[in-house]
C-alpha positions in Angstrom: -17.6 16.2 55.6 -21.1 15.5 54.1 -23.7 18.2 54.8 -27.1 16.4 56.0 -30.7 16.8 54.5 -32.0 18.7 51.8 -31.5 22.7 53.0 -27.9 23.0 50.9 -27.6 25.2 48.0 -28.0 22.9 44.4 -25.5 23.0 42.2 -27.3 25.7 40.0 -27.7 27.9 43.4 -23.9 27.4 44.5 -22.7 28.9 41.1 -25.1 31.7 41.4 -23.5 32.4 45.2 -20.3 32.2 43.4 -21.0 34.7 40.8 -22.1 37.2 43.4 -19.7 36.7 45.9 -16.5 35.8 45.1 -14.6 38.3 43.4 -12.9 39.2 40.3 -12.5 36.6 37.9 -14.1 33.7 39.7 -17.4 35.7 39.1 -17.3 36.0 35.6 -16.5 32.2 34.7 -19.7 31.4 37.5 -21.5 33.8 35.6 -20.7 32.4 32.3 -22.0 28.9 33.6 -24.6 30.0 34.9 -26.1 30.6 31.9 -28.4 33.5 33.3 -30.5 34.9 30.2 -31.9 31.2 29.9 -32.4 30.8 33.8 -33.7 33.5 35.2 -37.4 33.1 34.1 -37.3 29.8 35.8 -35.3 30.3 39.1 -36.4 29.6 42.1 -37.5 32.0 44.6 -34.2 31.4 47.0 -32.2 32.4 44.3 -34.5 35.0 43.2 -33.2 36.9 46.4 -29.7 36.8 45.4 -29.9 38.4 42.3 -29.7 42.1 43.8 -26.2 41.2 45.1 -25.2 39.4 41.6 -26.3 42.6 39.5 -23.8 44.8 42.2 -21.4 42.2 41.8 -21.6 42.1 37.7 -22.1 45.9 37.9 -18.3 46.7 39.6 -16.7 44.4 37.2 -18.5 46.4 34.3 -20.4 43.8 32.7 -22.5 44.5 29.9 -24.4 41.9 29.2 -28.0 42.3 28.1 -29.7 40.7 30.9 -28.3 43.3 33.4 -31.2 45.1 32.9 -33.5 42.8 34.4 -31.2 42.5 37.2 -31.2 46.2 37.3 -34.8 45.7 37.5 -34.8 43.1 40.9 -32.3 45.2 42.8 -34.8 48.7 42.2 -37.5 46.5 43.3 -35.5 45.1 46.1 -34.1 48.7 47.1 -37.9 50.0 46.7 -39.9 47.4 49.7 -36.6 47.5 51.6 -36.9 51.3 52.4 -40.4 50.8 52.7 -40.0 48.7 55.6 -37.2 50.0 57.7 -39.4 53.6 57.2 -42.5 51.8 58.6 -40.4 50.1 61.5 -38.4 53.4 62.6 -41.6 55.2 64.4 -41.9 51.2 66.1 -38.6 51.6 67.3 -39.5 54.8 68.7 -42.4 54.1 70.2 -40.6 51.3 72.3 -38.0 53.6 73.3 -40.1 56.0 74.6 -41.9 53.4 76.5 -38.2 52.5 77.6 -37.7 49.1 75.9 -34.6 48.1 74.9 -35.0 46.7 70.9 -32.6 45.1 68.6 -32.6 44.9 65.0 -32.4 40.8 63.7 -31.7 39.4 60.5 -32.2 41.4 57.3 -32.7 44.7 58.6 -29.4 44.6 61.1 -27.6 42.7 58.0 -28.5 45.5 55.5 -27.2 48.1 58.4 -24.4 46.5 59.8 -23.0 44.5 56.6 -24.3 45.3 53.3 -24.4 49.0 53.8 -27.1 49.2 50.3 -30.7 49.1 51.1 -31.4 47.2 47.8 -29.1 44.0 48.3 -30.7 42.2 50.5 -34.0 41.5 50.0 -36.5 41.4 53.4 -39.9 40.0 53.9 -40.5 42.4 57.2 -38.3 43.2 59.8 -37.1 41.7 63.1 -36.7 43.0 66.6 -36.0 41.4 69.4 -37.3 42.9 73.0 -36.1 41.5 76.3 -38.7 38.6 77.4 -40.3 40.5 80.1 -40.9 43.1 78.1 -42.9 41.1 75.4 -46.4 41.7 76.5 -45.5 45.9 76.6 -43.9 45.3 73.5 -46.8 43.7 71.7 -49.0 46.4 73.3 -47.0 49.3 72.0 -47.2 47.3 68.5 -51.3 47.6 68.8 -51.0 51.2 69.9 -49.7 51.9 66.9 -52.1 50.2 64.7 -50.1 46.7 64.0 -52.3 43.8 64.9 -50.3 40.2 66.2 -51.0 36.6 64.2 -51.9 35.5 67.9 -52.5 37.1 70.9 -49.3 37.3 73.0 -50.1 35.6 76.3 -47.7 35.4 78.8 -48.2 31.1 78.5 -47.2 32.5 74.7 -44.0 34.1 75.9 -43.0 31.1 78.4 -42.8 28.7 75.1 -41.9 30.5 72.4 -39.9 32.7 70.8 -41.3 35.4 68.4 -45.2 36.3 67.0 -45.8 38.3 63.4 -47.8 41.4 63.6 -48.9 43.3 60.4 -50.4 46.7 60.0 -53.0 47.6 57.4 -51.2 48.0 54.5 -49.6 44.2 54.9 -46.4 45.3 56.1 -45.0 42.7 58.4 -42.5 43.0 61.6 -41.7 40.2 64.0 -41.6 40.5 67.5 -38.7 37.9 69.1 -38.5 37.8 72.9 -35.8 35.0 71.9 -33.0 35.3 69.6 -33.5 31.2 68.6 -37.1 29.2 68.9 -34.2 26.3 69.6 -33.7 28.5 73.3 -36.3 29.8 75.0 -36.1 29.7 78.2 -35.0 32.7 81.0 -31.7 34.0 80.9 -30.5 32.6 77.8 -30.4 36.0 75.4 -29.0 38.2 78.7 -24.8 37.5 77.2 -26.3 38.5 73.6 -27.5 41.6 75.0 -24.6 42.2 77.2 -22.5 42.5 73.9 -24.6 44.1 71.5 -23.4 47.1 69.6 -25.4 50.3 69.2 -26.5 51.5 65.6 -30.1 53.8 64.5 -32.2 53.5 61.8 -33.5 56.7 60.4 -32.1 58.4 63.6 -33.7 55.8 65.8 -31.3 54.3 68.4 -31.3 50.5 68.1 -29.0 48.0 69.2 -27.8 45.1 67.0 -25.6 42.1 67.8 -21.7 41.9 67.8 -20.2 40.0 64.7 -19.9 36.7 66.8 -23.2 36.6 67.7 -24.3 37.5 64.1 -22.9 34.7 62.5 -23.8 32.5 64.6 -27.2 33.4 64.7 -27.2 33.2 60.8 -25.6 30.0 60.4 -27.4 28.5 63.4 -30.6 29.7 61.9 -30.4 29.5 58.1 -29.2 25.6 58.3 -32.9 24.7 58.4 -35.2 23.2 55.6 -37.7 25.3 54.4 -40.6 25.5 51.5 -38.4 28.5 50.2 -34.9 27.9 49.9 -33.0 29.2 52.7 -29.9 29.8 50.5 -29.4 33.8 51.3 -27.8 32.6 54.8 -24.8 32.2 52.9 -25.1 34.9 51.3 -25.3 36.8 54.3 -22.7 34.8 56.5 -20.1 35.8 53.5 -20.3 39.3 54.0 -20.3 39.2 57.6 -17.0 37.7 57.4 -15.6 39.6 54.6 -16.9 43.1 56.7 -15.9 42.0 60.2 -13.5 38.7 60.4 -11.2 40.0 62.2 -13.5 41.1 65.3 -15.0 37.2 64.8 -14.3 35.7 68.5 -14.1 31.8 66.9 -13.4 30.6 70.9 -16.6 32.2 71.7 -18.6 31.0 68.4 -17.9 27.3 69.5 -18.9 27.6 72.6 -22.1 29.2 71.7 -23.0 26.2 69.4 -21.8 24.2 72.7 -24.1 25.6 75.3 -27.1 26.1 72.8 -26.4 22.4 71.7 -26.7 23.6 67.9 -22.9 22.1 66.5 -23.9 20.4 63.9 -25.8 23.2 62.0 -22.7 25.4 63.1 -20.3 23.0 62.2 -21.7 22.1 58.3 -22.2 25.8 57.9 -18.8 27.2 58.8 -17.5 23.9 56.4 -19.5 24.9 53.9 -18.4 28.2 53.2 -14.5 27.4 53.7 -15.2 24.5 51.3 -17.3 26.1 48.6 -16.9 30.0 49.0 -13.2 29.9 50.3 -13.8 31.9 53.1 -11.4 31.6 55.9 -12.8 29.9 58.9 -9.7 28.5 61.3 -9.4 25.2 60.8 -9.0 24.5 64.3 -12.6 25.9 64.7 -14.0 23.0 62.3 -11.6 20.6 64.3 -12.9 21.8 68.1 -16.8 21.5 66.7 -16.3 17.8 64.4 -14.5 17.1 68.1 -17.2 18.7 70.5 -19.8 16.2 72.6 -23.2 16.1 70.5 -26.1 14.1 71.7 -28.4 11.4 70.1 -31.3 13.7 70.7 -29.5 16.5 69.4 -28.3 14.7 65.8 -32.2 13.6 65.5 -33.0 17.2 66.1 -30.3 17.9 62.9 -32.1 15.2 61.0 -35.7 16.7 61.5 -34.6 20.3 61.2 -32.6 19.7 58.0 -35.7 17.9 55.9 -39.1 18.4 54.6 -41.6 17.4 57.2 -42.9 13.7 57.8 -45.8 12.4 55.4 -47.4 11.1 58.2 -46.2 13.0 61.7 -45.7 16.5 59.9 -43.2 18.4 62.4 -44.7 16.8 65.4 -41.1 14.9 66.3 -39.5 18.8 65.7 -42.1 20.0 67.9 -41.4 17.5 70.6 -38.0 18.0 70.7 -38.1 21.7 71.2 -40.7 20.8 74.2 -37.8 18.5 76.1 -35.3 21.3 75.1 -38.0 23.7 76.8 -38.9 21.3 80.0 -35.1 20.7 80.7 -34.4 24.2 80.8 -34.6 25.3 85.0 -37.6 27.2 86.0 -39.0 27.4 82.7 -42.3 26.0 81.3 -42.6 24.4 84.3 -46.9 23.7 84.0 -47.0 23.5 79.8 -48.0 20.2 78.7 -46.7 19.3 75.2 -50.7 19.6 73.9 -50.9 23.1 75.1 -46.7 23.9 74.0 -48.3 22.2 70.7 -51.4 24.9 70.9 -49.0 27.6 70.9 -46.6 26.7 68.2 -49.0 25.6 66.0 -51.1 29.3 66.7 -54.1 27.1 67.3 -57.0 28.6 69.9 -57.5 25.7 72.1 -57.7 21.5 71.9 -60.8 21.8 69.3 -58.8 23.9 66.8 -55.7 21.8 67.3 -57.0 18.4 66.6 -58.6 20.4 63.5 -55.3 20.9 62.1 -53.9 17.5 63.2 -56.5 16.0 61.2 -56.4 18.0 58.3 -52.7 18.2 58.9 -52.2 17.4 55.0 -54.2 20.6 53.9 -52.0 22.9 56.0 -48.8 21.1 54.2 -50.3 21.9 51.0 -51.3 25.6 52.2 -47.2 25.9 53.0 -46.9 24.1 49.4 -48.8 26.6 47.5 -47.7 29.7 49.5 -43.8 28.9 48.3 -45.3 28.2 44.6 -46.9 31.8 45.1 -44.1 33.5 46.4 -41.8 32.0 43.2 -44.9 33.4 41.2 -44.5 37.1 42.5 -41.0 37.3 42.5 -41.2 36.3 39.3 -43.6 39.0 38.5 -40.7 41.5 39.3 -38.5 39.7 36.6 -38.7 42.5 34.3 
């Protein structure tokens, strides 16, 4: 199997995943190779986010190596925002269940929960919750009640095409709000099974739901198998422990015929492969079999091709963008009067045609905007190198 594009771990990243994850003596000869004291001042920021998990990792197998102060030193940090931000989100959570919507807890913050049980492993950049889709516009407004202000206003043309807007309160603390678990499915109905099996959990006494194990790795594998300006490499990280925690409540049936019905094999397929392949992990191999065997469309492989590289020097993501606009339009009863310039309006967060010819235009000064936000990012990671 060859993985497509350019979102895969390097070499230098997979021994780094290696060194944290696998155990016992496989992490100490990845470590070794890894050469860490002569790395670490020029990794990348992907990698940067692993190294809370390699310091626990190095730490129970009672390494004393001087660099494991620094990584001392990333994890405190790590541990420090992380609390930070599931403290700020709890009164959110309240808020919305006193206004009786039903939230769920995505990504980092239900992984930290749910998985990695230690607040400083997993780093987050805000948190993510997920409210039912007609509840989006009362979610957003129990957001601005409470003093968090939204990237763009959420419309209800917003919620008909889209999946999830950032808000950010005054200090810069950042939560999204999804009214779709995947900006790949959007459309009504599709999240109603997710809810119908999520599992109940609280943060900081808030209740909160979360989803089941199947749904969670799917959700990270089917989302983490992208390209992006920061290296998406903690998906694996994060598939790994959900496997290692829950495998045995793992419904694989189920899994394959999510990535079936969403029409997202191939990123499922080439991410479970990956980690039996490289991490060891054990993934059925009659999984790998029934997706490398299931129906997948030409559309769908060019949606692979654009998701899984960097974005055209001449179109940007405007083939992505159209492909998620026939993945909208062919969904019943959904999107029905969107025309792919105004689907384009609210994906791109632009206010109207003026503004989004703007950007079309100067399309090569957002790229380099995106291009010096992941050099900045490396930089302040780097800054909490001690």
């Amino acid at each position: 199997m060859t993985t497509a594009g350019h979102c895969w771990p390097t070499s230098a990243q997979q021994l780094l995943l290696r060194a944290a994850l696998v155990p016992g003596p496989e992490t100490l000869a990845a470590w070794q190779r890894s050469a860490p004291e002569a790395s670490l001042d020029t990794l990348d920021a992907g990698s940067i986010r692993l190294l809370p998990l390699l310091y626990r990792s190095l730490e129970r197998l009672g390494v004393h190596d001087p660099v494991m102060g620094r990584l001392k030193g990333v994890y405190r940090h790590a541990w420090y925002g992380n609390q930070l931000r599931l403290r700020d989100a709890a009164p959110v959570l309240a808020e919305l269940r006193g206004r009786g919507i039903a939230a769920m807890l995505l990504k980092g913050a239900a992984l930290t929960l749910g998985y990695y049980r230690d607040v400083g492993l997993r780093p987050m950049d805000d948190v993510d919750v997920l409210v039912r889709a007609d509840q989006a516009r009362p979610a957003a407004d129990a957001l601005h009640a409470l003093g968090w202000r939204p990237a763009v206003p959420v419309t209800a043309r917003r919620v008909a095409a889209s999946h999830a807007v950032e808000f950010a309160d005054a200090r810069g603390q950042r939560i999204d709000l999804h009214w779709h678990l995947s900006p790949d499915a959007c459309w009504p109905g599709i999240d109603d099974a997710f809810w119908g099996r999520a599992r109940a959990t609280a943060l900081h006494g808030v209740g909160v739901a979360v989803l089941d194990p199947t749904d969670q790795l799917f959700h990270t594998c089917a989302h983490g198998v992208r390209w992006e300006p920061v290296s998406p490499v903690r998906w694996v990280a994060d598939a790994a422990v959900i496997l290692r925690e829950a495998s045995a409540d793992i419904d694989w049936d189920r899994l394959v015929g999510l990535a079936e019905r969403l029409r997202l094999v191939l990123p499922a397929r080439d991410a479970l492969a990956y980690l039996a392949r490289t991490l060891g992990l054990a993934v059925p191999p009659g999984v790998l079999d029934a997706l490398r065997g299931a129906a997948v469309s030409r559309t769908e492989r060019w949606e692979y091709r654009m998701r899984t590289r960097p974005s055209s020097p001449v179109l940007g993501r405007l083939p992505e963008h159209w492909l998620r606009y026939r993945r909208l339009r062919r969904a019943r009863g959904s999107a029905d009067r969107i025309t792919f310039v105004a689907y384009l309006e609210i994906a791109l967060g632009c206010q109207g045609v003026g503004a989004l010819v703007h950007r079309a235009v100067f399309r090569h000064r957002w790229r380099q905007g995106a291009e010096r936000g992941a050099r900045a990012r490396e930089r302040l990671d780097r800054i909490h190198l001690p």
